[in-house]
C-alpha positions as CSV (number, residue, x, y, z in Angstrom):
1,X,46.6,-9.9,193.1
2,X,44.3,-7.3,192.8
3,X,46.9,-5.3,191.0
4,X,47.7,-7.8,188.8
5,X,44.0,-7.6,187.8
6,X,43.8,-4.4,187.3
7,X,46.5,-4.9,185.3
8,X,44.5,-7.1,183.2
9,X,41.8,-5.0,183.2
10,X,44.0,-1.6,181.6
11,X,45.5,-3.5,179.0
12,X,42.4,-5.0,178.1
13,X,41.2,-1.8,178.2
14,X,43.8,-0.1,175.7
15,X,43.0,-2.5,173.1
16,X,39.6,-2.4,173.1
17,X,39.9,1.9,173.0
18,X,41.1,1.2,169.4
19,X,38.4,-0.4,168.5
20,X,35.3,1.4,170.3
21,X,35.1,4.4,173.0
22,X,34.4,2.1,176.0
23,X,35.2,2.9,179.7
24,X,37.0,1.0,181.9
25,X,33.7,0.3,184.1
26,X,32.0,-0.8,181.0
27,X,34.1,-3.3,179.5
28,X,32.8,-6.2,181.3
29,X,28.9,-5.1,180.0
30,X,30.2,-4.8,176.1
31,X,31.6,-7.7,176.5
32,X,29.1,-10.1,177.9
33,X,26.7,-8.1,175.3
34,X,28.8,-8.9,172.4
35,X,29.3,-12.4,173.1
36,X,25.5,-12.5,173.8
37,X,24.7,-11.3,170.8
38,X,27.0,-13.9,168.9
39,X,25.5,-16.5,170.6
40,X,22.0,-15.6,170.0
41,X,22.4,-15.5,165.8
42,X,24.9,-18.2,165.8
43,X,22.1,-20.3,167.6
44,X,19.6,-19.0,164.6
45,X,21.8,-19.4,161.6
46,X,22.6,-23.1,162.8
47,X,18.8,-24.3,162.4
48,X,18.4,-21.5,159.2
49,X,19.5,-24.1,156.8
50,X,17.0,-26.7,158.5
51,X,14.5,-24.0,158.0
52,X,15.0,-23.8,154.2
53,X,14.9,-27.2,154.1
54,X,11.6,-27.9,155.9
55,X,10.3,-25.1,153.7
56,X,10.7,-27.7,150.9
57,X,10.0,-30.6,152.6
58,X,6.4,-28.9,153.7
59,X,5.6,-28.2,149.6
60,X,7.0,-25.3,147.3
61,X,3.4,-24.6,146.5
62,X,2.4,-24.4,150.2
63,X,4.7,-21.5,150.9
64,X,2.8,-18.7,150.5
65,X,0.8,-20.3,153.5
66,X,4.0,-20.8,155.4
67,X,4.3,-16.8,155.5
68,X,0.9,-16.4,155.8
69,X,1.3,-18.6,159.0
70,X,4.2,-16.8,160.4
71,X,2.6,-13.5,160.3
72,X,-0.3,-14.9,162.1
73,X,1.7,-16.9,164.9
74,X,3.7,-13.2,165.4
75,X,0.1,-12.0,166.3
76,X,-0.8,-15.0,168.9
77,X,2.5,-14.0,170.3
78,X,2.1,-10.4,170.7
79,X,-0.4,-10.9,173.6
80,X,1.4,-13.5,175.3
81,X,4.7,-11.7,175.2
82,X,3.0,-9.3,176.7
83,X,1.0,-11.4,179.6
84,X,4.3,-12.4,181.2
85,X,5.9,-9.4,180.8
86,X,3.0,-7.7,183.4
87,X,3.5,-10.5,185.4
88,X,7.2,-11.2,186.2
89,X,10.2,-8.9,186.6
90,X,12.8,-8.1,183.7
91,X,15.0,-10.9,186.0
92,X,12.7,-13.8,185.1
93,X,11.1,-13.1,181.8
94,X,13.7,-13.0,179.8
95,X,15.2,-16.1,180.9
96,X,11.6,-17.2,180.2
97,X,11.8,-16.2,176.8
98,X,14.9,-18.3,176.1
99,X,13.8,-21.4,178.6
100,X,10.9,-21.2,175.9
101,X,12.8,-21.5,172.7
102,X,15.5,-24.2,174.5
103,X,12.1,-26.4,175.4
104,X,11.0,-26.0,171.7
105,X,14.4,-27.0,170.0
106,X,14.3,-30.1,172.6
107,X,10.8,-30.6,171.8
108,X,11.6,-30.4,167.6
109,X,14.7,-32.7,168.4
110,X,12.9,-35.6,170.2
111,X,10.2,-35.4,166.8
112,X,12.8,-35.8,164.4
113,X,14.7,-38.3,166.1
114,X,11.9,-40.6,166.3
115,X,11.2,-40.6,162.8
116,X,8.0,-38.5,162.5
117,X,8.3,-36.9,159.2
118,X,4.9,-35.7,158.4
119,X,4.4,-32.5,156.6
120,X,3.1,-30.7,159.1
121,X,6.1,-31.3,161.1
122,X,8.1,-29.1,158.7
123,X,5.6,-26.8,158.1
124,X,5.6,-25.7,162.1
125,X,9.5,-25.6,161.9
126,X,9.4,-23.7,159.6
127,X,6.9,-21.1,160.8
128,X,8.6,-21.3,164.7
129,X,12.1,-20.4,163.2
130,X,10.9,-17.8,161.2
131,X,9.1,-16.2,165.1
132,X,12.5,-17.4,166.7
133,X,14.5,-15.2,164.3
134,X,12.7,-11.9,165.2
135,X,11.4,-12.3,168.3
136,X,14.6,-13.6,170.4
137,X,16.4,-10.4,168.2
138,X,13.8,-7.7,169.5
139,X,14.2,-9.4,173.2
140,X,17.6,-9.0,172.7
141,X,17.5,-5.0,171.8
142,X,15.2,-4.6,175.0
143,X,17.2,-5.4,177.2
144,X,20.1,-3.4,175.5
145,X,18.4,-0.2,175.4
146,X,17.1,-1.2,179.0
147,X,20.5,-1.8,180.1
148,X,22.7,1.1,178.6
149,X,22.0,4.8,179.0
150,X,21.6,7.1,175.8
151,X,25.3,8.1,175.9
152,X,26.7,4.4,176.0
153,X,24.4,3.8,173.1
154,X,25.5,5.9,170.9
155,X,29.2,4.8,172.0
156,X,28.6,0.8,172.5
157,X,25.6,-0.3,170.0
158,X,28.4,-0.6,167.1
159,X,30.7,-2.9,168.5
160,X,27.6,-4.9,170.3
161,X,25.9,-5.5,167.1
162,X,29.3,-6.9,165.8
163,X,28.9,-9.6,167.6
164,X,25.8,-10.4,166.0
165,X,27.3,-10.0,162.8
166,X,30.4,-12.8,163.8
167,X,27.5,-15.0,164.9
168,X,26.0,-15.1,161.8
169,X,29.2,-15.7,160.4
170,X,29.9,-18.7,162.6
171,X,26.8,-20.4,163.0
172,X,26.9,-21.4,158.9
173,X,30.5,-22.6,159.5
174,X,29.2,-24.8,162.2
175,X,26.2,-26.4,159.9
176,X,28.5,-26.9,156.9
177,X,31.5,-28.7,159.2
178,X,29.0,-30.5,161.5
179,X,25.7,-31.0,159.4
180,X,27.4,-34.6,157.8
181,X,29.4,-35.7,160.7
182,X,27.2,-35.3,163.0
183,X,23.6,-35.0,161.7
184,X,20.9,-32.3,160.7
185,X,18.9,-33.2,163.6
186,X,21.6,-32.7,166.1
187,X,22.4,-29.7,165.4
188,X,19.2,-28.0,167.2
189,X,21.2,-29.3,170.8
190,X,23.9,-27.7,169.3
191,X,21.7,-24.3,169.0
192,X,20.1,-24.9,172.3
193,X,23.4,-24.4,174.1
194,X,23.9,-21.2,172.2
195,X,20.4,-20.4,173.9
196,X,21.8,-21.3,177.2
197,X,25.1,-19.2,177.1
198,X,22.7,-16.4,176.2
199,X,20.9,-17.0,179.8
200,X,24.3,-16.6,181.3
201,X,24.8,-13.8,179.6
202,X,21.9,-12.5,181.2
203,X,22.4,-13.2,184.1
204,X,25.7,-11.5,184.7
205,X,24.9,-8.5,182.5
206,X,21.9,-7.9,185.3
207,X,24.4,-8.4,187.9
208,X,26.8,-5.5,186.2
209,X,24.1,-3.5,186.4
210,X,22.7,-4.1,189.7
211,X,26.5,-3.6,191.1
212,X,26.7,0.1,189.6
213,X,25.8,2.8,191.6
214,X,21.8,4.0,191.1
215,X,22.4,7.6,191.6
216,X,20.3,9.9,190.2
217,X,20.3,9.8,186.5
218,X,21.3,13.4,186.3
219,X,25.1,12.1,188.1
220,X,25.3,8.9,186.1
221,X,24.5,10.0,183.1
222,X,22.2,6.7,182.9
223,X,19.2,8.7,181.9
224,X,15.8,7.4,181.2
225,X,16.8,3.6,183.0
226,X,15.1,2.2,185.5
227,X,17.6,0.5,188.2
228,X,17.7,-3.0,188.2
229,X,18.1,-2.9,191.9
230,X,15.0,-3.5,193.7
231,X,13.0,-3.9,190.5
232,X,11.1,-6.9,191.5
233,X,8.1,-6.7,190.0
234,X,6.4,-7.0,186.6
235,X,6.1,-4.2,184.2
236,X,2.2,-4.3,184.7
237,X,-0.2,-3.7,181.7
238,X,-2.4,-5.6,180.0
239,X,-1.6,-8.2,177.3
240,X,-2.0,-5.8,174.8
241,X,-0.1,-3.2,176.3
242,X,2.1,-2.2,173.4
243,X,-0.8,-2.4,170.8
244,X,-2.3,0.5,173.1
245,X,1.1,2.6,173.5
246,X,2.0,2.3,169.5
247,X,-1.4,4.1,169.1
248,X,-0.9,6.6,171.5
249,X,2.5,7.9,171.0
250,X,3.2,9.9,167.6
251,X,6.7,8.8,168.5
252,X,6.2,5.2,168.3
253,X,3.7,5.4,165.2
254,X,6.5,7.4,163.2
255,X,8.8,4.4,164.0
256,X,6.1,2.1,163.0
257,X,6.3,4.3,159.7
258,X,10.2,3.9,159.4
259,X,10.0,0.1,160.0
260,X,7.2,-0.2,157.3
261,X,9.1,2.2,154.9
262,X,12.3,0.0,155.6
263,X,10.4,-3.3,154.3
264,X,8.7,-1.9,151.7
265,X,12.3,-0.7,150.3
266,X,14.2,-3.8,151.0
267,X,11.4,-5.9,149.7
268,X,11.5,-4.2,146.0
269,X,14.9,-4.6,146.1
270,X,14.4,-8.3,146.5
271,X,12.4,-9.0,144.0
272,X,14.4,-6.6,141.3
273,X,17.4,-9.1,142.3
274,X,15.5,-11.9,141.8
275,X,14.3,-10.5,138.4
276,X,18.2,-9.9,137.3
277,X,19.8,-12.5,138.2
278,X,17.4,-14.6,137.0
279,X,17.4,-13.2,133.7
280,X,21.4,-13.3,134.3
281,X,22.1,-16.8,134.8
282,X,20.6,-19.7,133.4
283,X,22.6,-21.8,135.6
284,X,21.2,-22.6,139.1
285,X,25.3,-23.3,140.3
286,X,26.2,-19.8,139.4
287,X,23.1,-18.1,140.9
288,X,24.3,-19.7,144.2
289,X,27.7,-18.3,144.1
290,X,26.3,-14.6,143.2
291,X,24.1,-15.3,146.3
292,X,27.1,-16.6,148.4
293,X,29.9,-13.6,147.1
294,X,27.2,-11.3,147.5
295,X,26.4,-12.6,151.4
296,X,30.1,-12.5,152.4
297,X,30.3,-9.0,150.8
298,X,27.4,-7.7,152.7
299,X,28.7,-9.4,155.9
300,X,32.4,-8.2,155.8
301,X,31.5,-4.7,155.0
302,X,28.7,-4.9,158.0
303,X,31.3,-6.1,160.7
304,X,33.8,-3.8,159.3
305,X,31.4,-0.6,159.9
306,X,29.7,-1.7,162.8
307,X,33.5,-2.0,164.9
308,X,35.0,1.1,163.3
309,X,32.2,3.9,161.7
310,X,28.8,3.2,163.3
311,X,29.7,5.1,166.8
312,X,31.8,7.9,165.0
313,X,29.1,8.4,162.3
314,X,26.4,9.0,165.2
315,X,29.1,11.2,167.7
316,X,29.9,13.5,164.2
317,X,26.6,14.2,162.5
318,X,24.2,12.9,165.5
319,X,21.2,10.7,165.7
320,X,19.1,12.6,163.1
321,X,21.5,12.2,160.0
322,X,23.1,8.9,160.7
323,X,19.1,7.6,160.5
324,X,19.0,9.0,157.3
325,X,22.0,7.9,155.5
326,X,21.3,5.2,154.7
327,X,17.7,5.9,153.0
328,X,19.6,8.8,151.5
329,X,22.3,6.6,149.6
330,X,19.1,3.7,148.5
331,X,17.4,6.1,147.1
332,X,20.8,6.8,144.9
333,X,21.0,3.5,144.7
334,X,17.2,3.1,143.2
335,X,17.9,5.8,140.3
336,X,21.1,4.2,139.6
337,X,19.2,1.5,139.1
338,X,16.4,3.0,137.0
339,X,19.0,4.7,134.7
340,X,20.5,1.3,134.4
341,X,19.4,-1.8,135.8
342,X,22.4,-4.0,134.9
343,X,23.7,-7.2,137.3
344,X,27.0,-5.4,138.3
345,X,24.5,-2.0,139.9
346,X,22.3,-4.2,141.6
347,X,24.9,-6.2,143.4
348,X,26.4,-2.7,144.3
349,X,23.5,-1.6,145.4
350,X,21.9,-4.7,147.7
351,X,25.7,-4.9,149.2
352,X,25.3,-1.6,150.2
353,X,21.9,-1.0,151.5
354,X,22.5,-4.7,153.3
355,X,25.9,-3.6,155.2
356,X,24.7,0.1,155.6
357,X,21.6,-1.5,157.1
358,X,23.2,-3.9,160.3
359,X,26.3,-2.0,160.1
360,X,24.6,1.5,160.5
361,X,21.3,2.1,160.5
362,X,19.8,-1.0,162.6
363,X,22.3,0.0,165.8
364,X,20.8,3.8,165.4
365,X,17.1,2.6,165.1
366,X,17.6,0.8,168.5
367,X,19.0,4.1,170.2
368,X,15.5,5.3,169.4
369,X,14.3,3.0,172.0
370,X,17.0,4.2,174.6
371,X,15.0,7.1,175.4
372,X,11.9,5.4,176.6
373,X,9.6,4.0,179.3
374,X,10.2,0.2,180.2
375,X,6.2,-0.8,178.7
376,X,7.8,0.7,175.4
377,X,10.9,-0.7,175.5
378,X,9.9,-4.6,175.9
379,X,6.3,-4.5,175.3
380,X,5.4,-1.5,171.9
381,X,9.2,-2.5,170.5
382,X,8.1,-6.5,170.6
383,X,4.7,-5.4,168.2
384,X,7.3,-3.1,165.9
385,X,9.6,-5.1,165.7
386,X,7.6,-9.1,165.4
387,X,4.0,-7.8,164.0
388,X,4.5,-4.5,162.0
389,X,7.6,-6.0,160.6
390,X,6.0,-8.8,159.2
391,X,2.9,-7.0,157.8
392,X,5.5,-4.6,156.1
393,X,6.9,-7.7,154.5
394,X,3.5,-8.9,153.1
395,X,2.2,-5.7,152.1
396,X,4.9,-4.7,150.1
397,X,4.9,-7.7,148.3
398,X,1.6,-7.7,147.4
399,X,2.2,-4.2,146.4
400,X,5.4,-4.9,144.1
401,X,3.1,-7.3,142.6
402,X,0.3,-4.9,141.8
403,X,2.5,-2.3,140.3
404,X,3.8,-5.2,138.2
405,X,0.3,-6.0,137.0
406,X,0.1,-2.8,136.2
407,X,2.4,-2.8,133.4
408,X,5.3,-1.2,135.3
409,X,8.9,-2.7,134.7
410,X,12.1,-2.6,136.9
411,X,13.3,0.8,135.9
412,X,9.5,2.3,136.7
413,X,8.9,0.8,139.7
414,X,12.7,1.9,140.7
415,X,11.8,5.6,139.6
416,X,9.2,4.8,141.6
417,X,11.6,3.5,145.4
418,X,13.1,7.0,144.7
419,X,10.8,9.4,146.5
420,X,9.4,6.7,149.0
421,X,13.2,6.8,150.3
422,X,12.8,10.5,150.5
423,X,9.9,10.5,152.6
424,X,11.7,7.4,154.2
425,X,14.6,9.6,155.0
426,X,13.0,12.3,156.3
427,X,11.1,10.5,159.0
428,X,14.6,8.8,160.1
429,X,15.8,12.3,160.6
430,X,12.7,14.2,162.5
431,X,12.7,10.6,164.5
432,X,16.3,11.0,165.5
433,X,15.7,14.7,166.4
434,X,13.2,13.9,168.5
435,X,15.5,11.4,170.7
436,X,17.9,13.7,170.8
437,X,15.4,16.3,172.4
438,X,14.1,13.6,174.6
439,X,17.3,12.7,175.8
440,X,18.6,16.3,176.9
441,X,14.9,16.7,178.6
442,X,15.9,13.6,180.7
443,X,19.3,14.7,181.5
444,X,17.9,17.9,182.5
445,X,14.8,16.9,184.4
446,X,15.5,12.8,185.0
């Protein structure tokens, strides 16, 4: 028997070799993270569409307040994320966290299936998927960098964030097959038991890492992790805990800057799409198929690089350059489209910067996490990546929309996106530098 299974276990092993470098020992942890991961943005993109749809049913002309109230429910939540997080070990709050979201799905289910159909009903589903997105995806990511040691980053992150990838994939199948059959509404139960397998998953990734040896991190090579074993209490700090390390740590602030950079970029490129293919199609039909061919694009190339480049990008130029990449090739992609802002560049160009993004540069921004304290990784990461996300979002809106005021059109403010994804590139690089010192500090001294 217990040949048999390791049997299993080697051939199992084999295949996945082609796809990433994982050890033997390891397999089980990739691949109760990968399906984790699924599970997590199929559960999102099931109740997306219901999102939308609230978003409507709350008023068009009410949505800027809809944003307005997102960002400000992400900044209620900062302090109470961080309030349980002192107070109970990794092993109960982030069960929490989920136990949360299941109770609010159930709580949104019982609502609609009674009929209530007020406005403000939609409004706050609409503002508690938009937190749900982000927030259960930065929870995610903490425990990840929590979990793995730099090295297994840089080797697993890839193929992990593939599975978010398929997720995303699936959980739009699901609405489209199931939505008419069997209801809008029950759907969310649907998305609730994607929540559930995530606790699972959980629970035995903890137990994988509880059942591997806690040498020193110098033998293991699990440097900068605190053991699970043993770790019964909570991480301790106040409520605003990560407001207070953010300001304190140039590291953190220069991530800040990345994420902020990162919004600002992606939201210009927004609103030049919107601007073309506006001006392209007259037709609402067609607009939706550019938006569809360009989504399945983005999504194919994504789970395509994250399997076979992202870990071979970061193991053959390091941390430092794979950070920058991608900022190097928008910034191409911005005078491309300043020299010629035509439909068939900007498609090229959002396709790219969107799969270069999840396929690439998102799995490398989280190894910057890999190399820090527990407060940073759950409590500073939760405020970068919920709060300062979110005001990067808003600011650069408002920002598109004063240099549009100010006479500038889409090739300007595209000159413009050029040298902001210099700077933007440069501080990916010093960042991943400095992780990579960080890390060889920690191997040398743990």
């Amino acid at each position: 028997m217990v040949q048999f299974a390791e049997s299993g276990t080697s051939r199992v092993h084999l295949w996945l070799k082609r796809l990433v470098q994982v050890e033997p020992e390891e397999i089980r942890a990739l691949l109760w993270s990968f399906s984790y991961f699924f599970a997590l943005l199929c559960s999102y993109y099931i109740v997306r569409p219901m999102r939308d749809e609230m978003g409507i049913a709350g008023g068009v002309e009410h949505l800027q307040w809809l944003f307005t109230g997102t960002f400000l429910a992400m900044l209620a939540s900062v302090p109470l994320f961080g309030w349980v997080t002192s107070r109970y070990p990794r092993k109960k709050f982030l069960p929490l966290v989920y136990l949360f979201f299941i109770a609010s799905l159930l709580l949104f289910f019982g609502l609609f299936r009674s009929g209530v159909t007020h406005a403000w009903v939609a409004r706050a589903f609409f503002i508690w998927t938009s937190v749900f997105n982000l927030f259960i995806v930065s929870v995610f990511w903490s425990f990840m960098v929590d979990l793995f040691s730099d090295a297994q980053a840089k080797r697993l992150f890839g193929f992990i964030a593939a599975g978010g990838t398929a997720g995303a994939l699936a959980g739009p199948v699901l609405t489209a097959t199931l939505a008419i059959p069997l209801g809008p509404t029950n759907l969310l139960l649907i998305s609730a038991a994607g929540l559930g397998w995530a606790m699972l998953c959980i629970h035995r990734l903890i137990a994988w890492r509880e059942s591997m040896d806690p040498e020193p991190a110098a033998a293991t090579g699990v440097s900068g992790n605190t053991p699970f074993v043993g770790n019964e209490r909570g991480l301790g700090g106040g409520a605003l805990a990560g407001l207070r390390l953010i300001v304190g740590s140039p590291y953190l602030l220069g991530i800040c800057l990345l994420i902020l950079l990162y919004t600002t970029l992606s939201t210009f490129l927004y609103f030049q799409q919107a601007q073309i293919i506006r001006d392209s199609f007259s037709d609402p039909a067609k607009r939706t198929i550019v938006f569809a061919v360009m989504d399945f694009a983005a999504n194919a190339l994504t789970i395509a690089g994250q399997v076979f480049l992202t870990s071979r990008i970061v193991k053959a130029f390091g941390l430092g350059w794979t950070l920058a990449l991608i900022p190097l090739l928008l910034g191409a992609g911005f005078l491309l489209l300043g020299l010629v802002p035509l439909l068939g560049v900007l498609i090229a160009v959002q396709i790219g910067r969107r799969a270069g993004n999840y396929a690439i540069m998102k799995p490398a921004r989280e190894m910057l996490f890999v190399v820090l304290g527990q407060e940073e990784k759950y409590k500073a990461k939760n405020v970068i990546d919920t709060v300062i996300y979110r005001s990067g979002d808003v600011i650069s809106a408002w920002a598109y929309t004063g240099l549009q005021a100010l006479g500038l059109g889409l090739s300007a403010i595209a000159f413009i996106a050029v040298p902001v994804a210099g700077v933007w590139a440069w501080i990916c690089y010093r960042l991943g530098r400095m992780q990579e010192a960080r890390a060889k500090s920690q191997e040398v001294s743990p």
